[in-house]
C-alpha positions in Angstrom: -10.2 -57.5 -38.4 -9.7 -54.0 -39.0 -5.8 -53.1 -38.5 -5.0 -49.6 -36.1 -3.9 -46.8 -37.9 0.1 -45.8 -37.2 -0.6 -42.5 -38.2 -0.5 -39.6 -35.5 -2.0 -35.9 -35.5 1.1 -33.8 -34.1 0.7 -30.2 -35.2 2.0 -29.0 -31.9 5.0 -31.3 -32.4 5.7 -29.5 -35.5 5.4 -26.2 -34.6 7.0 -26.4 -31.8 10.0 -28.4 -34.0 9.8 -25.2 -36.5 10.2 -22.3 -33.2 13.0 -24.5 -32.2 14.9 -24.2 -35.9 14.3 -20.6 -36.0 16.0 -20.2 -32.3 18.8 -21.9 -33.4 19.0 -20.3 -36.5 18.9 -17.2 -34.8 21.1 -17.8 -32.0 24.1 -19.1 -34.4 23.3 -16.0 -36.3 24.6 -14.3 -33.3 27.3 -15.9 -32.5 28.7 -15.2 -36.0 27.6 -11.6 -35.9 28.3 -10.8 -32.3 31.9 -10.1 -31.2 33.7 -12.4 -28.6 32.5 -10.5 -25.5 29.4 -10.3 -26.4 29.3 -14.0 -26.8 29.4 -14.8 -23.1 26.5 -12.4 -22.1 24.5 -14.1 -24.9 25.7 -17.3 -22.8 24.9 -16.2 -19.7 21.5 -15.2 -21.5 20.7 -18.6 -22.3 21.4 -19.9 -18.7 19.6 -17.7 -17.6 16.7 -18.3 -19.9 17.4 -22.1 -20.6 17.3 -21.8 -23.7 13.8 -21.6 -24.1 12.4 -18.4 -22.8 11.6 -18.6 -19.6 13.1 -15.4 -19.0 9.6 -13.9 -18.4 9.6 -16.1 -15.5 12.2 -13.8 -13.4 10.8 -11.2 -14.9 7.2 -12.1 -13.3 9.2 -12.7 -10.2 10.4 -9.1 -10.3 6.9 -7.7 -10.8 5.8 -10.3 -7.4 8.2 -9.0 -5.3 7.7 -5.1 -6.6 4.2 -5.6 -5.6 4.6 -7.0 -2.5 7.1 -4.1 -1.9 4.8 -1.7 -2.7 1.9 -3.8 -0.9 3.8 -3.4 2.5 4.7 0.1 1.8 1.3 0.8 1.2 0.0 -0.8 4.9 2.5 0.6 6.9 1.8 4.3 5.8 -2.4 3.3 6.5 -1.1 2.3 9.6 0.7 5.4 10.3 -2.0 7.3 8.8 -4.7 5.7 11.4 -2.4 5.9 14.1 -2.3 9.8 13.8 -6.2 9.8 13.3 -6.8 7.8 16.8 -4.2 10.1 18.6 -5.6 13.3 17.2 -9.2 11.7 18.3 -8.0 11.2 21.8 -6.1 14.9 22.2 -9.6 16.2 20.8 -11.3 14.3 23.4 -8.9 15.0 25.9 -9.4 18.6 25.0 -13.2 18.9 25.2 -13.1 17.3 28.4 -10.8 20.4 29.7 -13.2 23.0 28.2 -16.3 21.3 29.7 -14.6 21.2 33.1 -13.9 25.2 33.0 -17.0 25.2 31.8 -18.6 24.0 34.6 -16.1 25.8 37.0 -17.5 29.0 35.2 -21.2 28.0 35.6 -20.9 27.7 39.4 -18.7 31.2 39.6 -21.3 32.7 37.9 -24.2 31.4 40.3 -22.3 32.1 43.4 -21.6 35.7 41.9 -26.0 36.0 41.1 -26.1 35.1 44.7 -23.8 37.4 45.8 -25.8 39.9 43.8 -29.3 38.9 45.2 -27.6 39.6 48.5 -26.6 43.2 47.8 -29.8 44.0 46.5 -32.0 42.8 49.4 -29.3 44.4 52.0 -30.0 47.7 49.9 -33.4 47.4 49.4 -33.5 46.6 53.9 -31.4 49.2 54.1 -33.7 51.6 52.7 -30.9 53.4 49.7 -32.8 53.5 46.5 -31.0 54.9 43.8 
């Protein structure tokens, strides 16, 4: 019978065991270069962060709700924008409909006046006057 090997393939282990020196390295680094106050904002950095770097996290949150600002932003003017196009349709409209009504006022002046007209000239022309 054949035994199990023990052994295990952990690269990812490793790596991740040598990004995890060099943070610490470079976070007591700072802590002996930095002066006191800056101490507690590289603190209140790693609260933040968690000591891993999920600082891009809030960072992605930022860029969410900056797009979703501007996303809103965005609608609302379209909305305006087609707002002012369907009231300037309906004064338009509104507008032609008071030019055809004059129009067709006009129309019926100018037929009563060509009747008026046809009158004259048949009065005249019983009348005997030619010019």
């Amino acid at each position: 019978m054949e035994r199990p090997s023990l052994e295990f393939n952990l690269p990812d282990t490793h790596e991740e065991g040598k990004l995890y020196v060099v943070d610490s390295l470079n976070n007591l680094n700072k802590l002996n270069v930095c002066p006191a106050e800056s101490q507690r904002s590289l603190a209140d950095e790693e609260e933040n962060t968690d000591g891993t770097g999920e600082r891009m996290a809030g960072s992605n949150t930022g860029n969410q709700s900056l797009f979703f600002i501007t996303f809103i932003l965005t609608l609302i003017v379209s909305l305006a924008l087609v707002s002012f196009v369907i009231f300037l349709v309906f004064q338009t409209r509104n507008e032609v409909d008071q030019i055809s009504s004059r129009l067709l006022s006009e129309k019926k002046n100018i037929e009563e006046l060509k009747k008026i007209n046809n009158i004259i000239l048949k009065h005249l022309n019983q009348s005997g006057i030619k010019e």
